[in-house]
N, C-alpha and C positions, 0 to 999 in steps of 0.2 A: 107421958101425955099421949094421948089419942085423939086429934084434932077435930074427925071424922065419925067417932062415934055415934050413933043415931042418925047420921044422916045417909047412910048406903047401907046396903049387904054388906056381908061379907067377903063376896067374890069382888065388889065395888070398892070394897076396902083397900083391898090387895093391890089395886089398880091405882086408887088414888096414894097410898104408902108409895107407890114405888115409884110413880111421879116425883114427888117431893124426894124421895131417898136417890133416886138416880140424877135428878136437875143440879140438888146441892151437892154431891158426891161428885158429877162433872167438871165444879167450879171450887170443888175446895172449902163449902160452905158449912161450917160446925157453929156457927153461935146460934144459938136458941132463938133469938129475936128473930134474925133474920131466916131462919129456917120455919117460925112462923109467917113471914111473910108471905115465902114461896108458898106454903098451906094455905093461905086467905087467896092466892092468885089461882091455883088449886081447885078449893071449890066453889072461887067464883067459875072458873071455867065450866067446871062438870054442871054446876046450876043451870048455866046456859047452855048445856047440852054438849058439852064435849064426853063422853061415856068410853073412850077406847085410851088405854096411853099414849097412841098417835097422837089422837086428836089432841090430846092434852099437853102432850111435847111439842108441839106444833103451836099451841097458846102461849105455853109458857115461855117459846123462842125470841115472839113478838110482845112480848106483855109489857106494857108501858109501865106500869107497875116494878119490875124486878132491872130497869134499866138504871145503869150507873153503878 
């Protein structure tokens, strides 16, 4: 599955994968669902302008969304 298809580059790709793959690989997160969660929190962030994996590390820390 490719969550992100059509909506970045390539290079934007890379950026938003490793989000997701570094957030869930921090916490031990392997189920499917919830690994699309993190991708919905993902590109909501980038949507509103987070473009950098800082920025987007830095959303996903706070995200009221992925809390509990």
């Amino acid at each position: 599955m490719v969550p992100f298809a059509g909506i970045a580059n390539p290079e934007e790709l890379v950026i938003l994968r490793g989000a997701v793959d570094e957030f869930c690989g921090a916490r031990g997160i392997v189920d499917l669902t919830r690994r699309e969660d993190v991708a919905a929190v993902v590109l909501s962030l980038y949507s509103n302008g987070a473009r950098t994996l800082e920025a987007i590390q830095a959303g996903l820390q706070t995200s009221v969304a992925l809390q509990g």
